[in-house]
mmCIF file of the N, C-alpha and C atoms, coordinates in Angstrom:
data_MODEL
# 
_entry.id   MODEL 
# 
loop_
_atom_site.group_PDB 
_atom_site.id 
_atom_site.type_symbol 
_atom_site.label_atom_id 
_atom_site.label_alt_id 
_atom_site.label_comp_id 
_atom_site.label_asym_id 
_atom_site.label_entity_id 
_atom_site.label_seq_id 
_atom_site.pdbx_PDB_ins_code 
_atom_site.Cartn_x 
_atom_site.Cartn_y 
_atom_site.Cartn_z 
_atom_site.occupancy 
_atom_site.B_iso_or_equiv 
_atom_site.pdbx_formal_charge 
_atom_site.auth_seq_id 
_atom_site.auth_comp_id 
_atom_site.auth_asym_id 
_atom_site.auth_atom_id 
_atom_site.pdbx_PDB_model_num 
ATOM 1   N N  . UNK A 1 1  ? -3.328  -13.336 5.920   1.00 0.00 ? 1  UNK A N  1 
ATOM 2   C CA . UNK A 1 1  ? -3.571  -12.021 5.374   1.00 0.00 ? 1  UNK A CA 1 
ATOM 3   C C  . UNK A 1 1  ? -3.685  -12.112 3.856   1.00 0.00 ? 1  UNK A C  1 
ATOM 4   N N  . UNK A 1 2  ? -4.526  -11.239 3.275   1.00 0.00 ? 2  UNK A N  1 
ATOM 5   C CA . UNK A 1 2  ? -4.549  -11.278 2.071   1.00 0.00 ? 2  UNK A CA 1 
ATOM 6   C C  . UNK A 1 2  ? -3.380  -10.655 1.371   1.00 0.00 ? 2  UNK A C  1 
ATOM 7   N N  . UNK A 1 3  ? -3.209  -11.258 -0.099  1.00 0.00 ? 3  UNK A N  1 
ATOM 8   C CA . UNK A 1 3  ? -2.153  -10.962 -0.344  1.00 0.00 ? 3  UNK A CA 1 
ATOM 9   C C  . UNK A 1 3  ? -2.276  -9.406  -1.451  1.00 0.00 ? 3  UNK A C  1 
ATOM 10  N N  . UNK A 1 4  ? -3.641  -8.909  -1.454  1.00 0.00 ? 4  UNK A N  1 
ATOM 11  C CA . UNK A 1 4  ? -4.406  -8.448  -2.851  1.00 0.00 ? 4  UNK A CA 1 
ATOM 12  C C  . UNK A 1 4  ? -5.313  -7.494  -2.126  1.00 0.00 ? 4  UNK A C  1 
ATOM 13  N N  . UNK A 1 5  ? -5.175  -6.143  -2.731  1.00 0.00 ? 5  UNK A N  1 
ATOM 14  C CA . UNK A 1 5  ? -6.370  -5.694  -2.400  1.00 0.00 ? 5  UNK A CA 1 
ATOM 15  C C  . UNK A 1 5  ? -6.965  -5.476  -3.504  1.00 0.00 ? 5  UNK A C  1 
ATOM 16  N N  . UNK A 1 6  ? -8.808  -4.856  -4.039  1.00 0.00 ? 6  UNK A N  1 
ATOM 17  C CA . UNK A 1 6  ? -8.860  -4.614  -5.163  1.00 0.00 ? 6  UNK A CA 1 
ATOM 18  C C  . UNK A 1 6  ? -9.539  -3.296  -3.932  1.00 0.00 ? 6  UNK A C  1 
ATOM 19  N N  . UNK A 1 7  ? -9.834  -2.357  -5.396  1.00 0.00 ? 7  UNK A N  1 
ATOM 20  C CA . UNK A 1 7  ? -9.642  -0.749  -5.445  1.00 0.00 ? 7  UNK A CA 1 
ATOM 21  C C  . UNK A 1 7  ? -11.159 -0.382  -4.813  1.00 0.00 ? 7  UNK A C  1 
ATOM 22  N N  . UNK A 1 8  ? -11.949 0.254   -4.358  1.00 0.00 ? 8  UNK A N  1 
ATOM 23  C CA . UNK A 1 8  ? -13.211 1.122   -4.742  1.00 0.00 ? 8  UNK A CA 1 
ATOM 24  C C  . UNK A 1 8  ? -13.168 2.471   -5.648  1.00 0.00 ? 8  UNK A C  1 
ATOM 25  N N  . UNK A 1 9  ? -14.213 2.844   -5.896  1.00 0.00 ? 9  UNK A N  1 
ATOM 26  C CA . UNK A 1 9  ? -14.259 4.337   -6.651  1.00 0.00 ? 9  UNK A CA 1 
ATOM 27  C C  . UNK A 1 9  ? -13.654 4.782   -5.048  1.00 0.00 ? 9  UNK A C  1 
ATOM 28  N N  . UNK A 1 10 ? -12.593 5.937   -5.536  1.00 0.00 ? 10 UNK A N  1 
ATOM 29  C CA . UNK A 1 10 ? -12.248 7.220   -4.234  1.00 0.00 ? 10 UNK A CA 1 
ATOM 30  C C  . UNK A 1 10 ? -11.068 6.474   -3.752  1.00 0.00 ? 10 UNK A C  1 
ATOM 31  N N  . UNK A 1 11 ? -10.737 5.692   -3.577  1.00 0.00 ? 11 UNK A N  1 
ATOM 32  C CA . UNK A 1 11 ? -10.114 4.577   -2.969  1.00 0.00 ? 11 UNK A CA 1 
ATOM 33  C C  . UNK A 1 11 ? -8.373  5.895   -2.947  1.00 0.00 ? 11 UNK A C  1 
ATOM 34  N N  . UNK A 1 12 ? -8.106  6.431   -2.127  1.00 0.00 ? 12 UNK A N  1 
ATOM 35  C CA . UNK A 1 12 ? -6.297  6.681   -1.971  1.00 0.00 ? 12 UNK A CA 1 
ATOM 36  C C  . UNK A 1 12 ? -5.403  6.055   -1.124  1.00 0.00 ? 12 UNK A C  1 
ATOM 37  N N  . UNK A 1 13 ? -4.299  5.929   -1.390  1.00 0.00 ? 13 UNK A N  1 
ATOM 38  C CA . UNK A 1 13 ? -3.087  5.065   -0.967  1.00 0.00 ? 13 UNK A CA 1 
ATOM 39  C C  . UNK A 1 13 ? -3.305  4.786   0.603   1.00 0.00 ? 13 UNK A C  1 
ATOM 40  N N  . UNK A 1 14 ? -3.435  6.165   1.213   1.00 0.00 ? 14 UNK A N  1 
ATOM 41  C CA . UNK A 1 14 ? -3.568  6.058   2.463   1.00 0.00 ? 14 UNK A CA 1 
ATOM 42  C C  . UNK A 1 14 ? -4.868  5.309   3.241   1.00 0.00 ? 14 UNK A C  1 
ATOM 43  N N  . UNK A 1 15 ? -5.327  6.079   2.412   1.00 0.00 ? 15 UNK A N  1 
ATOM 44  C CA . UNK A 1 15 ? -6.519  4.784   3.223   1.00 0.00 ? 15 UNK A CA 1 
ATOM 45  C C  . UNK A 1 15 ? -6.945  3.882   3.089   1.00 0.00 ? 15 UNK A C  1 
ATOM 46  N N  . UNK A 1 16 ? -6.376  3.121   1.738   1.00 0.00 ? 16 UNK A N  1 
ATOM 47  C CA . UNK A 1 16 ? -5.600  1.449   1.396   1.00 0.00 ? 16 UNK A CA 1 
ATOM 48  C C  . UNK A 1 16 ? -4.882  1.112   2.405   1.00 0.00 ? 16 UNK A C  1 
ATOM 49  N N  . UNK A 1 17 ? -3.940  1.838   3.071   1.00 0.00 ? 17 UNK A N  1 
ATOM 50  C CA . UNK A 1 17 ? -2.680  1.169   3.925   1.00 0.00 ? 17 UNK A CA 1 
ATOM 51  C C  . UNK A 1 17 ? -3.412  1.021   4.880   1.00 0.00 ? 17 UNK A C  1 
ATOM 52  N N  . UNK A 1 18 ? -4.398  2.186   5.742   1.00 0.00 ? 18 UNK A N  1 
ATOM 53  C CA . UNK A 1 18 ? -5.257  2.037   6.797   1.00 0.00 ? 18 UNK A CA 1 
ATOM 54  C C  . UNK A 1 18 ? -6.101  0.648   6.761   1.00 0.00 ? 18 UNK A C  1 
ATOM 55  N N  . UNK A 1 19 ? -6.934  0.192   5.859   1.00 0.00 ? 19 UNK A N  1 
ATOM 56  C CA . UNK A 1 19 ? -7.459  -0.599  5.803   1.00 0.00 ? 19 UNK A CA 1 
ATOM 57  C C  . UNK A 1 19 ? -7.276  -1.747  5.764   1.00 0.00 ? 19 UNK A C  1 
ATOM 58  N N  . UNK A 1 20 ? -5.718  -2.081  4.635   1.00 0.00 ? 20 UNK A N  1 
ATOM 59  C CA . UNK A 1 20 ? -4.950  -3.237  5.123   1.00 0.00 ? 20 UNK A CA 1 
ATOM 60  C C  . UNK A 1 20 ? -4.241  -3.317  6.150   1.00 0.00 ? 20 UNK A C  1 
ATOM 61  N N  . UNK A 1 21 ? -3.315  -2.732  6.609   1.00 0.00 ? 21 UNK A N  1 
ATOM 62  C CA . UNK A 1 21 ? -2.277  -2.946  7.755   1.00 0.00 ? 21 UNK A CA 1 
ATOM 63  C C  . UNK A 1 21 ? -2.638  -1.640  8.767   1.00 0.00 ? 21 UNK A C  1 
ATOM 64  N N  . UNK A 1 22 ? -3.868  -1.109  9.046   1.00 0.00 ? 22 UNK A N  1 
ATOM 65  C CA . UNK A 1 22 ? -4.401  -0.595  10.024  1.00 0.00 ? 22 UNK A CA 1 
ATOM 66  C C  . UNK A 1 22 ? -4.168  0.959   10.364  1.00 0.00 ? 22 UNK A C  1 
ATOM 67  N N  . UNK A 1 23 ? -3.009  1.519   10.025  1.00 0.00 ? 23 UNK A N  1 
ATOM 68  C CA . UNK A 1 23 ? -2.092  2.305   9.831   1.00 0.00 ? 23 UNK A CA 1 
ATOM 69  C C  . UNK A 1 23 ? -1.999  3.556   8.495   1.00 0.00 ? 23 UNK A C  1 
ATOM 70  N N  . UNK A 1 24 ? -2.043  4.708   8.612   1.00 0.00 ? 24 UNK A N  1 
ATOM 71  C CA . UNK A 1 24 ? -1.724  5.132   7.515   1.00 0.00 ? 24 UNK A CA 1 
ATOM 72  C C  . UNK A 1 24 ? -0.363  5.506   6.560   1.00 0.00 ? 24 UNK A C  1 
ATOM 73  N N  . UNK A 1 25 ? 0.135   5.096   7.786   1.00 0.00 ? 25 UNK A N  1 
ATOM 74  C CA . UNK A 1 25 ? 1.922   5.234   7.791   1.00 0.00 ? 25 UNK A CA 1 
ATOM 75  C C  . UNK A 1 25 ? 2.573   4.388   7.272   1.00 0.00 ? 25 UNK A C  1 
ATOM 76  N N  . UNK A 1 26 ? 1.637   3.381   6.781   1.00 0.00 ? 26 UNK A N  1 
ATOM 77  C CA . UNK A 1 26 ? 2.376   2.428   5.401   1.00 0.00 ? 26 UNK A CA 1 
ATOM 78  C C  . UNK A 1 26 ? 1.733   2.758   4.609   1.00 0.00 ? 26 UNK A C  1 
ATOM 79  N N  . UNK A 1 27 ? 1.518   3.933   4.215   1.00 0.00 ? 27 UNK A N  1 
ATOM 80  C CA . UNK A 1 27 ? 1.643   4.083   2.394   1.00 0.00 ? 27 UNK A CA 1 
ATOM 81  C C  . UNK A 1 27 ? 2.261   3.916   1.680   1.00 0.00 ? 27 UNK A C  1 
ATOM 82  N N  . UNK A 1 28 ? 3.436   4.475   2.089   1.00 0.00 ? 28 UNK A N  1 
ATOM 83  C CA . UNK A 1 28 ? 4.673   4.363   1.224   1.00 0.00 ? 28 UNK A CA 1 
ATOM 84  C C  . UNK A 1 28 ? 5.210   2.803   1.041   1.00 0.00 ? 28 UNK A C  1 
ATOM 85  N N  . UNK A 1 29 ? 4.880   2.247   2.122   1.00 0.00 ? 29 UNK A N  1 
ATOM 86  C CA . UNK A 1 29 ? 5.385   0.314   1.900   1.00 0.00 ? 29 UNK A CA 1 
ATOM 87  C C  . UNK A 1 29 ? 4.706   0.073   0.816   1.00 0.00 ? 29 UNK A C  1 
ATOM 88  N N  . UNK A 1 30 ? 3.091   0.322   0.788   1.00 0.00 ? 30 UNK A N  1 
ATOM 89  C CA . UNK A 1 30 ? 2.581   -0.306  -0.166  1.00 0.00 ? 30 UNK A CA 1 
ATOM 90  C C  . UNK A 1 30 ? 2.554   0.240   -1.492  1.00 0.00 ? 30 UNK A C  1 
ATOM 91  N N  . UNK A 1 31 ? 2.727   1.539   -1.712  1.00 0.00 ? 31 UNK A N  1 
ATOM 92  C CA . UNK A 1 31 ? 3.468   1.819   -2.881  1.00 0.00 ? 31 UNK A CA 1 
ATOM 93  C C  . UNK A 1 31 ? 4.351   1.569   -3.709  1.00 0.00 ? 31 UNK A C  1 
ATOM 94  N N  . UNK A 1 32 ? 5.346   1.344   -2.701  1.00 0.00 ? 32 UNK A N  1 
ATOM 95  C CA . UNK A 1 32 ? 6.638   0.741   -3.534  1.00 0.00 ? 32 UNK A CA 1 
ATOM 96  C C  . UNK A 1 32 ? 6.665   -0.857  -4.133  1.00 0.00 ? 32 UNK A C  1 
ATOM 97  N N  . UNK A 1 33 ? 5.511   -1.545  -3.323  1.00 0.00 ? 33 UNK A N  1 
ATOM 98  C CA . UNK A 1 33 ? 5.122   -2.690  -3.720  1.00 0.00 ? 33 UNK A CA 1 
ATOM 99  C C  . UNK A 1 33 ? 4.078   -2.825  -4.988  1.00 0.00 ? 33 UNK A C  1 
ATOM 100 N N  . UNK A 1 34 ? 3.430   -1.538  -5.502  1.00 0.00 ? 34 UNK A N  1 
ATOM 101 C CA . UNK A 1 34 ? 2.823   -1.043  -6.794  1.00 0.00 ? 34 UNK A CA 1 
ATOM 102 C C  . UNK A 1 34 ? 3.156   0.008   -7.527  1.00 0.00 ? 34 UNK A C  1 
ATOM 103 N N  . UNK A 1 35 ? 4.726   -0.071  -7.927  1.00 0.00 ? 35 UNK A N  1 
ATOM 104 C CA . UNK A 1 35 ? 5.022   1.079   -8.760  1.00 0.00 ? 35 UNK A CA 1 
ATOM 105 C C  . UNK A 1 35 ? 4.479   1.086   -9.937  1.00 0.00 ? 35 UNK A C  1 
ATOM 106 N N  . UNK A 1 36 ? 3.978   0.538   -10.491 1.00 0.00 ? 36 UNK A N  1 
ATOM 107 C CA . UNK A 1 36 ? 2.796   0.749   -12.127 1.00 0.00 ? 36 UNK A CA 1 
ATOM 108 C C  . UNK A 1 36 ? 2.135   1.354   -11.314 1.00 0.00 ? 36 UNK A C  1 
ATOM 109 N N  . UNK A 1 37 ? 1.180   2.058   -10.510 1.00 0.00 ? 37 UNK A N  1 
ATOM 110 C CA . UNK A 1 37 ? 0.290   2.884   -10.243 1.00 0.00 ? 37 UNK A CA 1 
ATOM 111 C C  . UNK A 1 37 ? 0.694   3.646   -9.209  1.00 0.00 ? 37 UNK A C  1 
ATOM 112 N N  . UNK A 1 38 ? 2.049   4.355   -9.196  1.00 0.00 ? 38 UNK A N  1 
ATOM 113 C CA . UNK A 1 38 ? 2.422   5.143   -8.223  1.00 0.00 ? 38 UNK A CA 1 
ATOM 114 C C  . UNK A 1 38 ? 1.613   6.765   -8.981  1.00 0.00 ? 38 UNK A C  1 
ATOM 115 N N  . UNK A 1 39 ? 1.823   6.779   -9.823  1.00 0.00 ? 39 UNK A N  1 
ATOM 116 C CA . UNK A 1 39 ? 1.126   8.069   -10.368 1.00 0.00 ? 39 UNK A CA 1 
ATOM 117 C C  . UNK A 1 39 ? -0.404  8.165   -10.469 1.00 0.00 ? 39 UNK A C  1 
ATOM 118 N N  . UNK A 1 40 ? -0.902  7.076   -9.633  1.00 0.00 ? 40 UNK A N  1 
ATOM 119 C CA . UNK A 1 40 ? -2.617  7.466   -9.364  1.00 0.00 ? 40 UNK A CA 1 
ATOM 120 C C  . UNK A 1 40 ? -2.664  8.020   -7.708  1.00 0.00 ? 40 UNK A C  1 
ATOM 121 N N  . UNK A 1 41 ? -3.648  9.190   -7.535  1.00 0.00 ? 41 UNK A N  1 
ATOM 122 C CA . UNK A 1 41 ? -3.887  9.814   -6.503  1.00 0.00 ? 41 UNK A CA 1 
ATOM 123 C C  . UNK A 1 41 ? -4.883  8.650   -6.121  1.00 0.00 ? 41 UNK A C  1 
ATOM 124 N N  . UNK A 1 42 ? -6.045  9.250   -6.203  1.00 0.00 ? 42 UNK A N  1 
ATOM 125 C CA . UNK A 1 42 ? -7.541  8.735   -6.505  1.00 0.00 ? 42 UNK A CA 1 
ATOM 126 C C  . UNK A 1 42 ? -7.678  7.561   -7.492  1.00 0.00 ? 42 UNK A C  1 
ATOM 127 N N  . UNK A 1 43 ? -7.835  6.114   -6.735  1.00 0.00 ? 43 UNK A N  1 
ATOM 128 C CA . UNK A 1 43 ? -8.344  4.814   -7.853  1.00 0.00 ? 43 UNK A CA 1 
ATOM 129 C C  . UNK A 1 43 ? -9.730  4.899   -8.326  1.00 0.00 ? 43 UNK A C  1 
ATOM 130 N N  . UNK A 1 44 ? -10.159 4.315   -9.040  1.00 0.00 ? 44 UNK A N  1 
ATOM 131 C CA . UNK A 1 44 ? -11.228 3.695   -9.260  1.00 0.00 ? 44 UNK A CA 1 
ATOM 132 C C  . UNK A 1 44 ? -11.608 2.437   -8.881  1.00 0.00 ? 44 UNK A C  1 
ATOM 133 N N  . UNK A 1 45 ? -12.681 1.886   -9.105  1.00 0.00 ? 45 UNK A N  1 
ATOM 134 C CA . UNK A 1 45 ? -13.283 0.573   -8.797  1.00 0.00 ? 45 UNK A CA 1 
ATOM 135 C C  . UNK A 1 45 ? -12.569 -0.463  -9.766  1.00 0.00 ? 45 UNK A C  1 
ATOM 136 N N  . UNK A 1 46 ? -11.979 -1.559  -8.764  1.00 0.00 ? 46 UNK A N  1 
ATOM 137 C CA . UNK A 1 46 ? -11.470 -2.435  -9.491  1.00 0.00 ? 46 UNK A CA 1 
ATOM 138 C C  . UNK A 1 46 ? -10.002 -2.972  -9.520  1.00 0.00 ? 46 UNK A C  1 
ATOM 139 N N  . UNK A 1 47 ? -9.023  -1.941  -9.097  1.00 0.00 ? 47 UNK A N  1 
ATOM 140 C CA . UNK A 1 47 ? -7.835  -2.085  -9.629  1.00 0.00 ? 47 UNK A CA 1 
ATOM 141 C C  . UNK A 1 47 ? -7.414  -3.064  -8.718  1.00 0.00 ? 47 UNK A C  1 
ATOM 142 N N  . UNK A 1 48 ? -6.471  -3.894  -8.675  1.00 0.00 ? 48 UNK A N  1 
ATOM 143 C CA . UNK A 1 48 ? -6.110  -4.981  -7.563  1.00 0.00 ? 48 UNK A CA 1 
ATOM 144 C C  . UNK A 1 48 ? -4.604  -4.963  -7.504  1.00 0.00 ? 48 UNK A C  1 
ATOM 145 N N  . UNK A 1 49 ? -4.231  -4.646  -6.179  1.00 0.00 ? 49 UNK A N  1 
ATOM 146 C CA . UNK A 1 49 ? -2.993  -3.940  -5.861  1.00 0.00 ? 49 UNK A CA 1 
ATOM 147 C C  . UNK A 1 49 ? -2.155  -5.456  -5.138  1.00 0.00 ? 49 UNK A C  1 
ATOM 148 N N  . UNK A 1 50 ? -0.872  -4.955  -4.903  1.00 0.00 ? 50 UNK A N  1 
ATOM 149 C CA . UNK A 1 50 ? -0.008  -6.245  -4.502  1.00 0.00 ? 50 UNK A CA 1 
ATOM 150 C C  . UNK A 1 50 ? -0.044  -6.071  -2.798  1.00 0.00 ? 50 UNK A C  1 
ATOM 151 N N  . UNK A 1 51 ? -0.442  -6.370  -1.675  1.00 0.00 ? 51 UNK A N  1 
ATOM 152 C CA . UNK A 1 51 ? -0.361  -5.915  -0.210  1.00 0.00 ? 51 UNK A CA 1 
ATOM 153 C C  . UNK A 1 51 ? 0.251   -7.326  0.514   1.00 0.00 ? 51 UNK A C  1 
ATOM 154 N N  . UNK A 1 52 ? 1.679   -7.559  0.301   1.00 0.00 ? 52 UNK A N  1 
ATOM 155 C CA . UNK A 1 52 ? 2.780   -7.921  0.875   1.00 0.00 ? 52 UNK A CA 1 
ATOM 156 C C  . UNK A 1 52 ? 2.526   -7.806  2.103   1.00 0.00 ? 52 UNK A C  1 
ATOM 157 N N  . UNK A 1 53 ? 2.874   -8.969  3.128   1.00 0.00 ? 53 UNK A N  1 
ATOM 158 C CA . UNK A 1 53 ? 3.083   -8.729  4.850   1.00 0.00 ? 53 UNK A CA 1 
ATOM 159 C C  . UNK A 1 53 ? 4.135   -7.745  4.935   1.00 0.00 ? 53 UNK A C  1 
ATOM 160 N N  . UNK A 1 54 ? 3.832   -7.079  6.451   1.00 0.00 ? 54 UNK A N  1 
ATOM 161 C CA . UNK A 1 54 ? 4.471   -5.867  6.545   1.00 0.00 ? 54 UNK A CA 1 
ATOM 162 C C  . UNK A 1 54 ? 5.658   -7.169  7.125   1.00 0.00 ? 54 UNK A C  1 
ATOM 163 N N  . UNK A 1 55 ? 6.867   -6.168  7.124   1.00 0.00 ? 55 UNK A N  1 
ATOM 164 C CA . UNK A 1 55 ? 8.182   -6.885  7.969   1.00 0.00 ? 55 UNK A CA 1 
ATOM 165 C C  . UNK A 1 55 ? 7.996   -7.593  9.171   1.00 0.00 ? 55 UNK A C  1 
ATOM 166 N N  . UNK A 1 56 ? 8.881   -8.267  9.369   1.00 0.00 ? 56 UNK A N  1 
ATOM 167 C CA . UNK A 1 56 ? 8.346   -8.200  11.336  1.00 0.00 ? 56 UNK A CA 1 
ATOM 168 C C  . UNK A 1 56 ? 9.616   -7.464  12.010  1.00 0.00 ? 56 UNK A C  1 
ATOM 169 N N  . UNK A 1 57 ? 10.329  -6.422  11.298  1.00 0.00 ? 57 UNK A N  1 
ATOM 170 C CA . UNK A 1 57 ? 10.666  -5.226  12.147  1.00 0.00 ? 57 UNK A CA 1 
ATOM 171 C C  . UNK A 1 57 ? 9.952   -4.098  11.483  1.00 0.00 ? 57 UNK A C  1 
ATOM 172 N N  . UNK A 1 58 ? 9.406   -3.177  12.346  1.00 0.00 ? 58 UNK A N  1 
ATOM 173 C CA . UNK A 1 58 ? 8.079   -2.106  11.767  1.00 0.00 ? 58 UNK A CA 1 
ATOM 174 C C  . UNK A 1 58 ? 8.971   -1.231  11.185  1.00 0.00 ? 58 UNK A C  1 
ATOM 175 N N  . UNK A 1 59 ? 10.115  -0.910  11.635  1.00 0.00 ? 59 UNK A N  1 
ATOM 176 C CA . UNK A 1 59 ? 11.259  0.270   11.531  1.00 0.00 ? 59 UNK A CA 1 
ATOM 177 C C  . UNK A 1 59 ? 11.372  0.215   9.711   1.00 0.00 ? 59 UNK A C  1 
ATOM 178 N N  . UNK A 1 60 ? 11.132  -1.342  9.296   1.00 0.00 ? 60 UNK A N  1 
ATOM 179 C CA . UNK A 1 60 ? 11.641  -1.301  7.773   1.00 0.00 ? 60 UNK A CA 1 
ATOM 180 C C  . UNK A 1 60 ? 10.691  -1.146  7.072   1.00 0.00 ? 60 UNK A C  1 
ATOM 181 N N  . UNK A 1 61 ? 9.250   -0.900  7.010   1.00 0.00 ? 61 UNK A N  1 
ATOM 182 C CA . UNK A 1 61 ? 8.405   -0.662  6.659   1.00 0.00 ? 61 UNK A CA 1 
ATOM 183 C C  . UNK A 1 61 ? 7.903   0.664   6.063   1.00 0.00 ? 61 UNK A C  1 
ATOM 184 N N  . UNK A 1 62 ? 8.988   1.380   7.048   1.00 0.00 ? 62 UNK A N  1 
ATOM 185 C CA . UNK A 1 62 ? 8.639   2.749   6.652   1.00 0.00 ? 62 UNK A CA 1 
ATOM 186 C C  . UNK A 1 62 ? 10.029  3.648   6.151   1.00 0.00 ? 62 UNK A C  1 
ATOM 187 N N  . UNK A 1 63 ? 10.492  2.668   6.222   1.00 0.00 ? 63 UNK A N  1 
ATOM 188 C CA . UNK A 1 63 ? 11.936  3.079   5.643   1.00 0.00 ? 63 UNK A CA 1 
ATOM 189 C C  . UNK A 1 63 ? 11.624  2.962   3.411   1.00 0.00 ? 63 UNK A C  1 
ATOM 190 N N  . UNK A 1 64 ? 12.363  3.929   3.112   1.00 0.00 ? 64 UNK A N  1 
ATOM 191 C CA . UNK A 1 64 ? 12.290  4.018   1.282   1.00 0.00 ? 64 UNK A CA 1 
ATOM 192 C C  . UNK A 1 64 ? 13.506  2.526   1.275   1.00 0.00 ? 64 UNK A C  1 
ATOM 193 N N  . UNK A 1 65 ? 12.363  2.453   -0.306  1.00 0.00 ? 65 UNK A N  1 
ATOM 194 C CA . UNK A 1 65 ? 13.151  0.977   -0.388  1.00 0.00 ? 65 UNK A CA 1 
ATOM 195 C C  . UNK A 1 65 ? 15.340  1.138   -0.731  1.00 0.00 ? 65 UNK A C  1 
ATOM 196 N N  . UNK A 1 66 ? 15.113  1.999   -1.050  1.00 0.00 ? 66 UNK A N  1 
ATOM 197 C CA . UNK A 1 66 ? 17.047  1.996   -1.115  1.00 0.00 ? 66 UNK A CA 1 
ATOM 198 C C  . UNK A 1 66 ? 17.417  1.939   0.288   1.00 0.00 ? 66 UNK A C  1 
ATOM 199 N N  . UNK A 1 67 ? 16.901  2.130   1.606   1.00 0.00 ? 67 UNK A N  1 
ATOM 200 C CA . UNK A 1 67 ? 17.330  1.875   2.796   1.00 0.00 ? 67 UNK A CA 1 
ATOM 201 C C  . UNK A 1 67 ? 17.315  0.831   3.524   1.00 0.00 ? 67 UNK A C  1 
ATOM 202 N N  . UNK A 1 68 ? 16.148  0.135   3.078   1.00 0.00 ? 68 UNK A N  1 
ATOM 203 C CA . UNK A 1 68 ? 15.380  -1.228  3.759   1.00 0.00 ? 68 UNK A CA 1 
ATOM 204 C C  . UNK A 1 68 ? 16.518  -2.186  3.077   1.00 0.00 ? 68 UNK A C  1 
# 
């Protein structure tokens, strides 16, 4: 799996997570794995994000990181 995504114009969290790990319900995983750009809705072209393997228990994935 790649370890990187980079951005398109329109590009939002959720449908980053969809596209990497299939799912839209890891947004929040992959957010917390790019807090320098937690305050972008909407990317632009270009930006190259950190996309970490999900756990191999799913339960922690979607758990906020003070719980995991």
């Amino acid at each position: 799996m790649e370890t990187t995504y980079t951005t398109r114009q329109g590009d939002a969290w959720d449908a980053i997570a969809y596209r990497v790990y299939g799912a839209e319900r890891y947004a929040g995983f992959l957010m917390e794995h790019n807090l320098r750009h937690l305050d972008t809705f909407s990317f632009g072209p270009g930006v190259v994000l950190q996309t970490p393997e999900l756990p191999a228990d799913d339960k922690l994935a979607n758990l906020p990181i003070w719980r995991s």
